[in-house]
Structures are given as C-alpha cells and as structure tokens.
PDB file of N, H, CA, C and O in Angstrom:
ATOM      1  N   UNK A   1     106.700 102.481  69.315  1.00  0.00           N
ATOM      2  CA  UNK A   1     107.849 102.876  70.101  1.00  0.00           C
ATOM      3  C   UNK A   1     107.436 103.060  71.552  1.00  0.00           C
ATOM      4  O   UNK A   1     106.296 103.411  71.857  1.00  0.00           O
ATOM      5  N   UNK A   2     108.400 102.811  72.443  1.00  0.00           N
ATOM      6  H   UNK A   2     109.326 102.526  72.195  1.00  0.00           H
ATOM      7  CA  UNK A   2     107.880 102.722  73.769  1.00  0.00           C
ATOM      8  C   UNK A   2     109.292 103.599  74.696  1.00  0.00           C
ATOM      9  O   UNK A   2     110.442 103.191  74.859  1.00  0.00           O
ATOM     10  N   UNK A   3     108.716 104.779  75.128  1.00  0.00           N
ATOM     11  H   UNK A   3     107.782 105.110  74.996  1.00  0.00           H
ATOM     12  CA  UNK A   3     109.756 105.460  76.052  1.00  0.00           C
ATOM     13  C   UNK A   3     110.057 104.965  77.567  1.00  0.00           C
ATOM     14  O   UNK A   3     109.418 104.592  78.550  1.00  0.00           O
ATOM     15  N   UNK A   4     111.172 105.143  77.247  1.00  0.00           N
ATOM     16  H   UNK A   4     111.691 105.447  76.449  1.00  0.00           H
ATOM     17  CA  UNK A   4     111.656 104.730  79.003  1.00  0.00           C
ATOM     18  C   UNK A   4     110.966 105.394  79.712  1.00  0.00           C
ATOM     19  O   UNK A   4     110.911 106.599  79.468  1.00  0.00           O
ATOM     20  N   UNK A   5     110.358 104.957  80.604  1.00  0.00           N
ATOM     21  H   UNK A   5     110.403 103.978  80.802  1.00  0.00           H
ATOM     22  CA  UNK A   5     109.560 105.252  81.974  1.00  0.00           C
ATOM     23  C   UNK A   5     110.478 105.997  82.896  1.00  0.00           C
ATOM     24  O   UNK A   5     111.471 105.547  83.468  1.00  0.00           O
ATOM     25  N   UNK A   6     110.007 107.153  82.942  1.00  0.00           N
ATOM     26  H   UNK A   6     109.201 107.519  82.477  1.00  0.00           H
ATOM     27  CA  UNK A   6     110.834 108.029  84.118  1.00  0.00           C
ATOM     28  C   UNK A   6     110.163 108.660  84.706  1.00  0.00           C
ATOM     29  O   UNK A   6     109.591 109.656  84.263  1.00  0.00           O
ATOM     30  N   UNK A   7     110.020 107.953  86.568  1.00  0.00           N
ATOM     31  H   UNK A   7     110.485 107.144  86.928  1.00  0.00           H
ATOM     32  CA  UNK A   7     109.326 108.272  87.619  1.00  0.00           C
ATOM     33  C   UNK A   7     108.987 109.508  87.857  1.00  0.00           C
ATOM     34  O   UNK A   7     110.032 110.149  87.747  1.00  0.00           O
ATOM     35  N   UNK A   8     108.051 110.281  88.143  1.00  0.00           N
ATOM     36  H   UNK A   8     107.202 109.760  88.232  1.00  0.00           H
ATOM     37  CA  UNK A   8     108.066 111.610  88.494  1.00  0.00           C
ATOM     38  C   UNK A   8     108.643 111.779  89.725  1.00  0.00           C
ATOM     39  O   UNK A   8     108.531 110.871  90.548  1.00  0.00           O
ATOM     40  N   UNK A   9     109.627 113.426  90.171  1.00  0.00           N
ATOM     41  H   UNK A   9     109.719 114.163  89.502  1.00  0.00           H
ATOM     42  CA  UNK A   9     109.730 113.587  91.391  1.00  0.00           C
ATOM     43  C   UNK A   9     108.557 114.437  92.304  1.00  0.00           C
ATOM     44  O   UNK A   9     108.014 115.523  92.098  1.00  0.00           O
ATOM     45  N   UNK A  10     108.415 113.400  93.450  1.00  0.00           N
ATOM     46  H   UNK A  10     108.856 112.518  93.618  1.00  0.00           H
ATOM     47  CA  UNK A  10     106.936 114.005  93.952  1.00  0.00           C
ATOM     48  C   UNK A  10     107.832 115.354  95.126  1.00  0.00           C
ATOM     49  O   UNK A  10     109.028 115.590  95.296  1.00  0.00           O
ATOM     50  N   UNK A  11     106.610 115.958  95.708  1.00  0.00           N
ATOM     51  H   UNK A  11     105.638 115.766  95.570  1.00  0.00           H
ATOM     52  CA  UNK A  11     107.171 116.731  96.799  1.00  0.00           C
ATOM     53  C   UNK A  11     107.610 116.032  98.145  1.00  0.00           C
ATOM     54  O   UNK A  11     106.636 115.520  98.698  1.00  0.00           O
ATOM     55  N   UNK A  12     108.196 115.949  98.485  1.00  0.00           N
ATOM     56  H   UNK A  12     108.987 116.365  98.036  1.00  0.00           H
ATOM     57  CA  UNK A  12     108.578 115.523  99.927  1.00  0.00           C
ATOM     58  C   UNK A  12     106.557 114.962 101.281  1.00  0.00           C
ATOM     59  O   UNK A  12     106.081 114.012 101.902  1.00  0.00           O
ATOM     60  N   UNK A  13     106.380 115.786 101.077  1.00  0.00           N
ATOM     61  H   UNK A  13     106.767 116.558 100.573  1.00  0.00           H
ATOM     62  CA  UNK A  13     104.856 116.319 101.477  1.00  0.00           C
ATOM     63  C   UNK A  13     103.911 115.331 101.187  1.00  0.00           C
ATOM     64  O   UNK A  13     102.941 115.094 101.907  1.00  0.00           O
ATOM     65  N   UNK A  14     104.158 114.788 100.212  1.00  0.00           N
ATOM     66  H   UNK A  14     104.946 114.980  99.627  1.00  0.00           H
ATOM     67  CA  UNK A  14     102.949 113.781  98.966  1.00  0.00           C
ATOM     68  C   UNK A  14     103.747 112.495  98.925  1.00  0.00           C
ATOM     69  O   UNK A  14     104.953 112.393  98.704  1.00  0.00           O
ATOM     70  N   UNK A  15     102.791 111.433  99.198  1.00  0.00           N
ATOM     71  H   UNK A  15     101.811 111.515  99.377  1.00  0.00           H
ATOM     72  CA  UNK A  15     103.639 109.774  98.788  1.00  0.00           C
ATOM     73  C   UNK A  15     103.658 109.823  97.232  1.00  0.00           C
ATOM     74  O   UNK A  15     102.998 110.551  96.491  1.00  0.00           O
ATOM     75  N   UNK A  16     104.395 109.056  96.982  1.00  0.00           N
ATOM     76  H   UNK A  16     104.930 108.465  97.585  1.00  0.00           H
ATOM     77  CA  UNK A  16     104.689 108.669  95.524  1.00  0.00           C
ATOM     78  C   UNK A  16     103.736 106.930  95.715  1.00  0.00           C
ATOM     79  O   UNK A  16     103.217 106.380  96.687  1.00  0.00           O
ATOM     80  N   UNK A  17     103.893 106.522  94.162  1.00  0.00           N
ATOM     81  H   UNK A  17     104.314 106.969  93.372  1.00  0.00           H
ATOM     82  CA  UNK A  17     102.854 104.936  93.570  1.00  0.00           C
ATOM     83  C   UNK A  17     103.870 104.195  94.477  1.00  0.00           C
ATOM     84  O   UNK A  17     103.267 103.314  95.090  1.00  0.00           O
ATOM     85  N   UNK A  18     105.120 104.222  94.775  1.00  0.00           N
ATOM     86  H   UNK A  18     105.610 104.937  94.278  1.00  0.00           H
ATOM     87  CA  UNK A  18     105.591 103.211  95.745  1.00  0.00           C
ATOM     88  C   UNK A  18     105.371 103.283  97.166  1.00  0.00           C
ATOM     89  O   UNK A  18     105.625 102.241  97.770  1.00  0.00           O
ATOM     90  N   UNK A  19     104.978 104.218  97.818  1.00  0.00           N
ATOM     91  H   UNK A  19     104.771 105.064  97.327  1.00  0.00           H
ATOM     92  CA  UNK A  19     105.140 104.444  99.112  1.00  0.00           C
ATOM     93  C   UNK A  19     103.696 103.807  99.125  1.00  0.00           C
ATOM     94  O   UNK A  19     103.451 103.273 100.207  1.00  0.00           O
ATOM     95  N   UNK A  20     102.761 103.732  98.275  1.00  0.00           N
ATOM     96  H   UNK A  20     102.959 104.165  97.396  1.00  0.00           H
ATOM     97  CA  UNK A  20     101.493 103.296  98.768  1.00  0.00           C
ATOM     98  C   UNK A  20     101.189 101.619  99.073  1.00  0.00           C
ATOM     99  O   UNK A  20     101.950 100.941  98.383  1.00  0.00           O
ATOM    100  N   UNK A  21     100.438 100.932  99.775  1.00  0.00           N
ATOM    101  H   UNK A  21      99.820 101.482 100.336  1.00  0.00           H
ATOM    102  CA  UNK A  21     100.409  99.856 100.148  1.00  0.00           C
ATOM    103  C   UNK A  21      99.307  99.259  98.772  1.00  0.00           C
ATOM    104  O   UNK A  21      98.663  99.904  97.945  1.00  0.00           O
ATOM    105  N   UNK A  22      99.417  98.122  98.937  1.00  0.00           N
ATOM    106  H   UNK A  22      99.940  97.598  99.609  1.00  0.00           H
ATOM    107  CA  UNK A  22      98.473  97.570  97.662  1.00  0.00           C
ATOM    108  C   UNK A  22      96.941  97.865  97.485  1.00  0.00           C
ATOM    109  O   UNK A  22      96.122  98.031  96.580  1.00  0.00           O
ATOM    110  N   UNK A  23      97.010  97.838  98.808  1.00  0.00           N
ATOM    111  H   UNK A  23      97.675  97.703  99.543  1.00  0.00           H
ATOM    112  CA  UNK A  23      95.071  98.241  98.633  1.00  0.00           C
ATOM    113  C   UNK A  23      94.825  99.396  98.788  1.00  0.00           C
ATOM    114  O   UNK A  23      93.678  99.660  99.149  1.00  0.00           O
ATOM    115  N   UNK A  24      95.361 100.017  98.672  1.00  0.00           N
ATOM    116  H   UNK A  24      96.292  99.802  98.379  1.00  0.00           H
ATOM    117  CA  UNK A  24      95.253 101.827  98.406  1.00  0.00           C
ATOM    118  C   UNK A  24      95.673 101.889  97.202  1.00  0.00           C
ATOM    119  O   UNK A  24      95.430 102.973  96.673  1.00  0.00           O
ATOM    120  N   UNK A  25      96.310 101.006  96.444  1.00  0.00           N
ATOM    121  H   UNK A  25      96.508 100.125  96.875  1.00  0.00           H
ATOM    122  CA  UNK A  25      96.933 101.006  95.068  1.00  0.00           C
ATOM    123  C   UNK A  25      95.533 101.134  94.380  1.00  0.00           C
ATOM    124  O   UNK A  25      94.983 102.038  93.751  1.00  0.00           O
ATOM    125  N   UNK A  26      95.141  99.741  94.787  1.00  0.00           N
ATOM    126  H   UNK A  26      95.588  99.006  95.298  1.00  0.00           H
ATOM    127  CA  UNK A  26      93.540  99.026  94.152  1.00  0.00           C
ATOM    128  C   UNK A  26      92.767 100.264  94.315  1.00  0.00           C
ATOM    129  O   UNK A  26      92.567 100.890  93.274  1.00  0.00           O
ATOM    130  N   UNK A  27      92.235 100.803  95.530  1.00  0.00           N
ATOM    131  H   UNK A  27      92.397 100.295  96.375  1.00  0.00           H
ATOM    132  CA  UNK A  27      91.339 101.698  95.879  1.00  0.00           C
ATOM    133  C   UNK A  27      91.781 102.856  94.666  1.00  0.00           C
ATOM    134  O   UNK A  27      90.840 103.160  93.932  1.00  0.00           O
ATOM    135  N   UNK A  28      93.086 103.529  94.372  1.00  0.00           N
ATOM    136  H   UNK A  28      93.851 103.281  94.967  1.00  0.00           H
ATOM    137  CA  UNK A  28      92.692 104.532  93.783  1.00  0.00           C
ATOM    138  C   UNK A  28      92.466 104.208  92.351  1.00  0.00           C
ATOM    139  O   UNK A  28      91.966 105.002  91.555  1.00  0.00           O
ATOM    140  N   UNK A  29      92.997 102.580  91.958  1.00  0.00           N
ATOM    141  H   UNK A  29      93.404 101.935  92.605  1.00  0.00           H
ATOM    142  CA  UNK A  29      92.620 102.619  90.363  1.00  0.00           C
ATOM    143  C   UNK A  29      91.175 102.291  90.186  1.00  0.00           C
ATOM    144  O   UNK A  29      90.616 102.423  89.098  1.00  0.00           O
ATOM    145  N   UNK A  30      90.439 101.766  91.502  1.00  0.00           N
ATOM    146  H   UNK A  30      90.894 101.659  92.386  1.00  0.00           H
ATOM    147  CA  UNK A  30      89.427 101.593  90.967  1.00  0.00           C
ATOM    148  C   UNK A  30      88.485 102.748  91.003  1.00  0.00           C
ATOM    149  O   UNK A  30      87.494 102.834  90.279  1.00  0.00           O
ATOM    150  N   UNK A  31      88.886 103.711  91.969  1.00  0.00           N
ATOM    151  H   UNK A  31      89.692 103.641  92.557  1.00  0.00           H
ATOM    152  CA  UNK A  31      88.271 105.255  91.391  1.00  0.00           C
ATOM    153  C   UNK A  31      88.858 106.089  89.962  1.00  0.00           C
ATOM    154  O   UNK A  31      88.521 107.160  89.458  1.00  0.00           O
ATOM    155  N   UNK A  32      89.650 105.301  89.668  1.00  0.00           N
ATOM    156  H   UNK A  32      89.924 104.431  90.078  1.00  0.00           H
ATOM    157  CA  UNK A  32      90.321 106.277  88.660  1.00  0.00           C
ATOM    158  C   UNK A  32      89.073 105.943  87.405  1.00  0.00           C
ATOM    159  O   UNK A  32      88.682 106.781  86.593  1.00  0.00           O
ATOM    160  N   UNK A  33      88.626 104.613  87.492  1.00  0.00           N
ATOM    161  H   UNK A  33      88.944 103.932  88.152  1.00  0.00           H
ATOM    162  CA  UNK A  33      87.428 104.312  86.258  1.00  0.00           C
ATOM    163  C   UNK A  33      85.828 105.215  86.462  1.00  0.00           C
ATOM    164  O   UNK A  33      84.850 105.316  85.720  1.00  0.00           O
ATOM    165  N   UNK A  34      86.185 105.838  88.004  1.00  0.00           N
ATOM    166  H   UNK A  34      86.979 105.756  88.606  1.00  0.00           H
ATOM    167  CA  UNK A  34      84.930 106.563  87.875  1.00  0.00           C
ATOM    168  C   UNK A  34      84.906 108.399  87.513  1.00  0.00           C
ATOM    169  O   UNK A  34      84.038 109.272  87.520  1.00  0.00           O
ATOM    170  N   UNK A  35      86.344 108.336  87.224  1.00  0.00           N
ATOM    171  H   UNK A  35      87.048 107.627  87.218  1.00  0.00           H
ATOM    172  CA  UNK A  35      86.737 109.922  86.328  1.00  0.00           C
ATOM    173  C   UNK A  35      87.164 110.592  87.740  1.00  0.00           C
ATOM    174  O   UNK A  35      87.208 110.154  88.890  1.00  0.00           O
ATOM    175  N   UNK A  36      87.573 112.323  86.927  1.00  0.00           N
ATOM    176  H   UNK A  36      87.537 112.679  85.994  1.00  0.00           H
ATOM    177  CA  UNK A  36      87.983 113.219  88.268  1.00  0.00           C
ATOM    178  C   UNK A  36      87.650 113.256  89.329  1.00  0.00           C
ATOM    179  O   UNK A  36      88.332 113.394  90.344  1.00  0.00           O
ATOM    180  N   UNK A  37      86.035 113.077  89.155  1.00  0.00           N
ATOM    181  H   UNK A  37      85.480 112.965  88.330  1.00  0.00           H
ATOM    182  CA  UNK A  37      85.286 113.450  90.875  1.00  0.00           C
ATOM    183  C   UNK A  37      85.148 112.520  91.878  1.00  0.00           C
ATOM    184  O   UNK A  37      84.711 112.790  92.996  1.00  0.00           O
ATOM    185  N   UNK A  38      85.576 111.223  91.442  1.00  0.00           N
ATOM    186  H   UNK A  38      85.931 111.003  90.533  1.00  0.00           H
ATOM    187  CA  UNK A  38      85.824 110.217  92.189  1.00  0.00           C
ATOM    188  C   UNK A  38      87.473 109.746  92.258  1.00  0.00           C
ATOM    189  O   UNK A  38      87.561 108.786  93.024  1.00  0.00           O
ATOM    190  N   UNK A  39      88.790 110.126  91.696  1.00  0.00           N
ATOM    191  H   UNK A  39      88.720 110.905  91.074  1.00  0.00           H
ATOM    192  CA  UNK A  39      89.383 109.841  92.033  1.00  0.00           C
ATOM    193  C   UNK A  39      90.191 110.930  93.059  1.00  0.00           C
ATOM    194  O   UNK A  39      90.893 110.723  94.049  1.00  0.00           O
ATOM    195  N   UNK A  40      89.841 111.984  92.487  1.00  0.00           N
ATOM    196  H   UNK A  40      89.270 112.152  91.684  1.00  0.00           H
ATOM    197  CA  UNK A  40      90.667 113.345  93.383  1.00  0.00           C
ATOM    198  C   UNK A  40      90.198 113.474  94.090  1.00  0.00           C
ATOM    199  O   UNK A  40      90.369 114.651  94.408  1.00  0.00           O
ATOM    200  N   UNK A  41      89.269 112.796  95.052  1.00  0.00           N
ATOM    201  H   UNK A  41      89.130 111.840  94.794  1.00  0.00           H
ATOM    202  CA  UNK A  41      89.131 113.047  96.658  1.00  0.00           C
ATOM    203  C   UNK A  41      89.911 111.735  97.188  1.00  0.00           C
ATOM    204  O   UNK A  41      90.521 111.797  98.255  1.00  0.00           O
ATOM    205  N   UNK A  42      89.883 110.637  96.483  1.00  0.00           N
ATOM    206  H   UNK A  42      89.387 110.587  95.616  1.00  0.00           H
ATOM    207  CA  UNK A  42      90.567 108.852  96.799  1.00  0.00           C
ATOM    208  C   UNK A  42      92.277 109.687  96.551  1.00  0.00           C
ATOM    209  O   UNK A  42      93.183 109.230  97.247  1.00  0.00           O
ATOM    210  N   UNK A  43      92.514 110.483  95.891  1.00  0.00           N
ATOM    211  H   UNK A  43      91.778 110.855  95.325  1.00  0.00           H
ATOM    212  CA  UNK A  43      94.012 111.190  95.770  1.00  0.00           C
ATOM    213  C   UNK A  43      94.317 111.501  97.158  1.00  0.00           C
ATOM    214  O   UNK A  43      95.193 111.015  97.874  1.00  0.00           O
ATOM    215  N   UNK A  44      93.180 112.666  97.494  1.00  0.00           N
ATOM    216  H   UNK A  44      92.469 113.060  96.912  1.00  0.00           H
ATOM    217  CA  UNK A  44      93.706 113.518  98.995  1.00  0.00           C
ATOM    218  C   UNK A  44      93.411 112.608  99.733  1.00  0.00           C
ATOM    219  O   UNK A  44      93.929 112.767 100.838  1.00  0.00           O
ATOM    220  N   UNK A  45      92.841 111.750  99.656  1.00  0.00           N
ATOM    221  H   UNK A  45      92.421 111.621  98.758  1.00  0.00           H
ATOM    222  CA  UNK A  45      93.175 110.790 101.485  1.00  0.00           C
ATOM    223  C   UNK A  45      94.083 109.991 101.490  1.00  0.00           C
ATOM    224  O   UNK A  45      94.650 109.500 102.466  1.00  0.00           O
ATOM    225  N   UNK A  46      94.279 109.808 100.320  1.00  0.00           N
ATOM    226  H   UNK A  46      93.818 110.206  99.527  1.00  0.00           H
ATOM    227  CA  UNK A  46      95.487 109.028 100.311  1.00  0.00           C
ATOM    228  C   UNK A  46      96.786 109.668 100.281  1.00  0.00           C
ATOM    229  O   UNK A  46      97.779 108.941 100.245  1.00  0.00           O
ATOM    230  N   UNK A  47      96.936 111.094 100.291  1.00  0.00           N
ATOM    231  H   UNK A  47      96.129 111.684 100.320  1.00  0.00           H
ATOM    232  CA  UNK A  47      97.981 111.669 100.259  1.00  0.00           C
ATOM    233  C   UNK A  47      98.638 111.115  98.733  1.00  0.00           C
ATOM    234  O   UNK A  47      99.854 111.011  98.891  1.00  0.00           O
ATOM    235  N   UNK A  48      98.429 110.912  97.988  1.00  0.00           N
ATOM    236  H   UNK A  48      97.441 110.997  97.859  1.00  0.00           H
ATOM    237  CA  UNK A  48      99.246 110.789  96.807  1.00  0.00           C
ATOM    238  C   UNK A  48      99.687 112.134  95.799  1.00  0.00           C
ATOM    239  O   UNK A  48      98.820 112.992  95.635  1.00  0.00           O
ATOM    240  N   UNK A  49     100.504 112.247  95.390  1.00  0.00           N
ATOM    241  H   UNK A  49     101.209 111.550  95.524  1.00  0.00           H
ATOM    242  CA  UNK A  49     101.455 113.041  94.546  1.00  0.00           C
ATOM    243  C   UNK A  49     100.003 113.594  93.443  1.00  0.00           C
ATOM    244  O   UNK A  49      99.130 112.912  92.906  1.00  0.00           O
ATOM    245  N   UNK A  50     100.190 114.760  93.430  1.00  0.00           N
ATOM    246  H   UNK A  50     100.900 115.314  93.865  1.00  0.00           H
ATOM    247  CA  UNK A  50      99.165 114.908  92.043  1.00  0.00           C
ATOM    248  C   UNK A  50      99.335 114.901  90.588  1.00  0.00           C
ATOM    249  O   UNK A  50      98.309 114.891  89.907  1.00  0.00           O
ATOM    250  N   UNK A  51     100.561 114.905  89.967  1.00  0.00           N
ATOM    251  H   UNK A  51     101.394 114.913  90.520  1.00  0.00           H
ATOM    252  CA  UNK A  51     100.914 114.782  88.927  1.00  0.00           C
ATOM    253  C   UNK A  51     101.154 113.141  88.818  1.00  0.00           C
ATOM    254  O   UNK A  51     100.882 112.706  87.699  1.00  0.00           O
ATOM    255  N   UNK A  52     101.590 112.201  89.729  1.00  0.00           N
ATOM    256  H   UNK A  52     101.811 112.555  90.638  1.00  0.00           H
ATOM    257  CA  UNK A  52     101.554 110.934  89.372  1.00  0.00           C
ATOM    258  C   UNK A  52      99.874 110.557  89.307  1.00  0.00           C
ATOM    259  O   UNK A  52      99.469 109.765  88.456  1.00  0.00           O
ATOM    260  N   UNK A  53      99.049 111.129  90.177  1.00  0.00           N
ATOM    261  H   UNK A  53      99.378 111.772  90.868  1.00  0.00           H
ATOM    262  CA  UNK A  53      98.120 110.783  90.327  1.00  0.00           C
ATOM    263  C   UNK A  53      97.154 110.818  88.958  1.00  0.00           C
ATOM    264  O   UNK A  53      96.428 109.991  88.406  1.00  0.00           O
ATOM    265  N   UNK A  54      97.503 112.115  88.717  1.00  0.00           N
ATOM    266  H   UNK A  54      98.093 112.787  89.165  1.00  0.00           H
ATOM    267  CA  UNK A  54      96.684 112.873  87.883  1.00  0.00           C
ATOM    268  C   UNK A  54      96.836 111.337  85.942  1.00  0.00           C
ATOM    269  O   UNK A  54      96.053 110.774  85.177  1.00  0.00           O
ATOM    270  N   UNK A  55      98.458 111.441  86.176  1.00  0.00           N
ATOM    271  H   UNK A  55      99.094 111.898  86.797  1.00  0.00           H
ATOM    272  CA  UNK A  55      99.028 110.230  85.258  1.00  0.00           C
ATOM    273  C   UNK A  55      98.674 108.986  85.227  1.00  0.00           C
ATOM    274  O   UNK A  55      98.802 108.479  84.113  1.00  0.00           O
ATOM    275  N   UNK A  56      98.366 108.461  85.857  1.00  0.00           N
ATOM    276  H   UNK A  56      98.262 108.873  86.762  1.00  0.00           H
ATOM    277  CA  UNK A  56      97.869 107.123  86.629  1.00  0.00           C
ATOM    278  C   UNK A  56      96.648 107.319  85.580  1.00  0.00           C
ATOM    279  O   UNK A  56      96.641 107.142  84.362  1.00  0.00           O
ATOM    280  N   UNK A  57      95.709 107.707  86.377  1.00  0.00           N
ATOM    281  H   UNK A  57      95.714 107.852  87.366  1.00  0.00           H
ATOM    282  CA  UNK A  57      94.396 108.202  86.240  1.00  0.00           C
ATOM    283  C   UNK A  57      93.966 108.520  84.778  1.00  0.00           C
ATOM    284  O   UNK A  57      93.073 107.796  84.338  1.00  0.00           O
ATOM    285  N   UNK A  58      94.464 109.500  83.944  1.00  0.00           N
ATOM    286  H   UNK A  58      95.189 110.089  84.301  1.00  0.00           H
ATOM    287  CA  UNK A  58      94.647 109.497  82.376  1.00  0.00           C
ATOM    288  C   UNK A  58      94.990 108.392  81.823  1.00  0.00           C
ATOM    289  O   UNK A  58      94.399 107.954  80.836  1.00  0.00           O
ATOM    290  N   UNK A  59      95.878 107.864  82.324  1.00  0.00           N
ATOM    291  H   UNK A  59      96.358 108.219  83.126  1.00  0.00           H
ATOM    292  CA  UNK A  59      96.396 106.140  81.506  1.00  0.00           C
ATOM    293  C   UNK A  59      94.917 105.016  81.527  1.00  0.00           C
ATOM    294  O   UNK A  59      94.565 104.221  80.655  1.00  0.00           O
ATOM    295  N   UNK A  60      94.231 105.346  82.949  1.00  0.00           N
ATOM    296  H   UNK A  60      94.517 105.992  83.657  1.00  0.00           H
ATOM    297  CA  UNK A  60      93.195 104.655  82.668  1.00  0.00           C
ATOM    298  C   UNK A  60      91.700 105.061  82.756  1.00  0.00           C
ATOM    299  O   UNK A  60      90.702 104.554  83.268  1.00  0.00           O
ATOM    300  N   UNK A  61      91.988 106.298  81.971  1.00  0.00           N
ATOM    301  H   UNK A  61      92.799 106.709  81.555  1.00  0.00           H
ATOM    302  CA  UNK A  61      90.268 106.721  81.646  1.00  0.00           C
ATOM    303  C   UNK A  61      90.248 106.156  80.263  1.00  0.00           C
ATOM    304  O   UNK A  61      89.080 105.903  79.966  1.00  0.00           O
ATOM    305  N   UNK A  62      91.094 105.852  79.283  1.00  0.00           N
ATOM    306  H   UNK A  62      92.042 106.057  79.525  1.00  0.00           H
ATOM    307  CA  UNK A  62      90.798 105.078  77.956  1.00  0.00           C
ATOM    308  C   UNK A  62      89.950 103.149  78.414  1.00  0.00           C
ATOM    309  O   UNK A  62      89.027 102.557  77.853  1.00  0.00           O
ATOM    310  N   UNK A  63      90.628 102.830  79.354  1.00  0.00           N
ATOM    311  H   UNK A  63      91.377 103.311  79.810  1.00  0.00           H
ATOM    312  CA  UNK A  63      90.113 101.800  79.609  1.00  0.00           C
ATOM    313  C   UNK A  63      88.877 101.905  79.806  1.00  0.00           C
ATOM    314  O   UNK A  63      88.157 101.383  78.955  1.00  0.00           O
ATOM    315  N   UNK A  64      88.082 102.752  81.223  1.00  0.00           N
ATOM    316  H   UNK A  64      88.667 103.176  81.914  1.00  0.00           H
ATOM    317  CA  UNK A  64      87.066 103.278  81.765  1.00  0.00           C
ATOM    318  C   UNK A  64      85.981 103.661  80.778  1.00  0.00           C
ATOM    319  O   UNK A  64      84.817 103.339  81.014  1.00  0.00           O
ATOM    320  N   UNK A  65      86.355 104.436  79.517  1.00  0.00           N
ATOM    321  H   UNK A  65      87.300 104.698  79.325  1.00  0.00           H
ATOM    322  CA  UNK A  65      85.312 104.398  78.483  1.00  0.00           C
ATOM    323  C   UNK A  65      85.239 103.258  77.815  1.00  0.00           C
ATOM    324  O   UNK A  65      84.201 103.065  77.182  1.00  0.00           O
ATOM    325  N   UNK A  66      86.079 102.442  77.791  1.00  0.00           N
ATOM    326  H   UNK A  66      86.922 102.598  78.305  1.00  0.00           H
ATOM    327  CA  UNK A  66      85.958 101.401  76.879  1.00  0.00           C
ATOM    328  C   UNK A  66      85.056 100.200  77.294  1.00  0.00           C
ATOM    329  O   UNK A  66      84.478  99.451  76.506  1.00  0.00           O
ATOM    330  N   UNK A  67      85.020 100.121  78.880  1.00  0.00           N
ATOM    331  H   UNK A  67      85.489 100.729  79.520  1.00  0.00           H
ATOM    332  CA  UNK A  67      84.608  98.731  79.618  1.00  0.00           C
ATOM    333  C   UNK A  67      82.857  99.558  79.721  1.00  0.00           C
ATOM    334  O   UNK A  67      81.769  99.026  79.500  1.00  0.00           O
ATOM    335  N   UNK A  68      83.161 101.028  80.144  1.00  0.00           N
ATOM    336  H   UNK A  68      84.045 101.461  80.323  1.00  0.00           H
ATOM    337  CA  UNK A  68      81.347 101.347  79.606  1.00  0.00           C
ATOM    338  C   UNK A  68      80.658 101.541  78.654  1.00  0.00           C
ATOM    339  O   UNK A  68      79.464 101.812  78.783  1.00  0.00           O
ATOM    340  N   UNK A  69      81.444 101.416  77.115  1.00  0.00           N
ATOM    341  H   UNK A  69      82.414 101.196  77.011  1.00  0.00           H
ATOM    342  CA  UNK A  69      81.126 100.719  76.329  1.00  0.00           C
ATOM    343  C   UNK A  69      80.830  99.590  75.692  1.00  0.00           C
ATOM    344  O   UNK A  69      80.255  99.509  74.606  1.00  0.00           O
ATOM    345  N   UNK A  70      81.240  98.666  76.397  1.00  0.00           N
ATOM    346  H   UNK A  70      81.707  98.732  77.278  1.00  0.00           H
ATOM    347  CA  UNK A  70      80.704  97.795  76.061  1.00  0.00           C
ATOM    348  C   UNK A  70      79.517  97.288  77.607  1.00  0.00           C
ATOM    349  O   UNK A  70      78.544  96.582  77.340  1.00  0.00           O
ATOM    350  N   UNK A  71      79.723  97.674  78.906  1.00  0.00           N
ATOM    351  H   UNK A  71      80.513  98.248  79.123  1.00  0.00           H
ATOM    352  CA  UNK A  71      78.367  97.625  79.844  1.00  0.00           C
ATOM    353  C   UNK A  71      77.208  98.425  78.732  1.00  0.00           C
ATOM    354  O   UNK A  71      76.132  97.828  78.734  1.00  0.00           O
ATOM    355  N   UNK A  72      77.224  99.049  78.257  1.00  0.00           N
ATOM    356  H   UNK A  72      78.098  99.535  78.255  1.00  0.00           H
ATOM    357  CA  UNK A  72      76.158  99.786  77.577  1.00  0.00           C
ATOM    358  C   UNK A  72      75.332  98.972  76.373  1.00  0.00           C
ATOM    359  O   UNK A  72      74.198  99.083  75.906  1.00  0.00           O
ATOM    360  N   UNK A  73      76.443  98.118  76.115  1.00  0.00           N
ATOM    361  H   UNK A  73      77.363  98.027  76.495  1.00  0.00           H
ATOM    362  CA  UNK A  73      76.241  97.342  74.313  1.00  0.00           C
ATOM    363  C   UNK A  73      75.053  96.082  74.906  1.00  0.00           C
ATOM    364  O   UNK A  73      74.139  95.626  74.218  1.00  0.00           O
ATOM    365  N   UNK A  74      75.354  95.710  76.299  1.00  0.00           N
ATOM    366  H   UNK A  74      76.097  96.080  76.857  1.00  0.00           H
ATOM    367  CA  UNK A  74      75.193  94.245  76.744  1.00  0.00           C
ATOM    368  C   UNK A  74      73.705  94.365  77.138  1.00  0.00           C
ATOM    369  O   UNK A  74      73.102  93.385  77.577  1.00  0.00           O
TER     370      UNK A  74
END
C-alpha cells in the first residue's frame, strides 16, 4: 500500500525540497548517505526545513547501509 504524499508545512524562515536548486538537491542527498553528522550541517547551509530534511535523509539511510554493504562484500 502506498500513502498519498503530503508535503510538510515548513516555517516561513526555512526553504522547503522545492525552493532548493538541483545541486543543492544533489549536495544534500549525497550527504544524507554519510548519516546525521554529515547531513545536518549540509541542512543549515542550506537553510532547509528540518523535518523535511530530517525525512529525506531517513528515506535514504536504508539505501546508505545497503550500498556499504555491499562496498564491504567487494
């Protein structure tokens, strides 16, 4: 089953995943594979929302263990 996707409302203060340009998109998913301590500082410069951020980021730490599981196997 798959739930309708419903955007979070960010604060006025904080960009939301659309306000960001593509390569700040890239930049924060590709910190998001290096866990909290590398993406929550790529969060604050980028001004991004922390609950989208935080969401983002959880969606792809399953990936992140998975791709260093298998760097580890090789």
């Amino acid at each position: 089953m798959c739930a309708d996707y419903i955007p979070p409302i960010h604060s006025s203060s904080r960009r939301g995943w659309e306000d960001l340009r593509t390569l700040e998109r890239d930049y924060f998913l590709l910190a998001a594979f290096g866990g909290p301590s590398e993406w929550q500082p790529v969060m604050e410069n980028l001004g991004l929302d922390r609950v989208e951020a935080a969401r983002i980021a959880n969606a792809m730490s399953p990936l992140a263990v998975k791709s260093q599981e298998v760097a580890h196997s090789i």
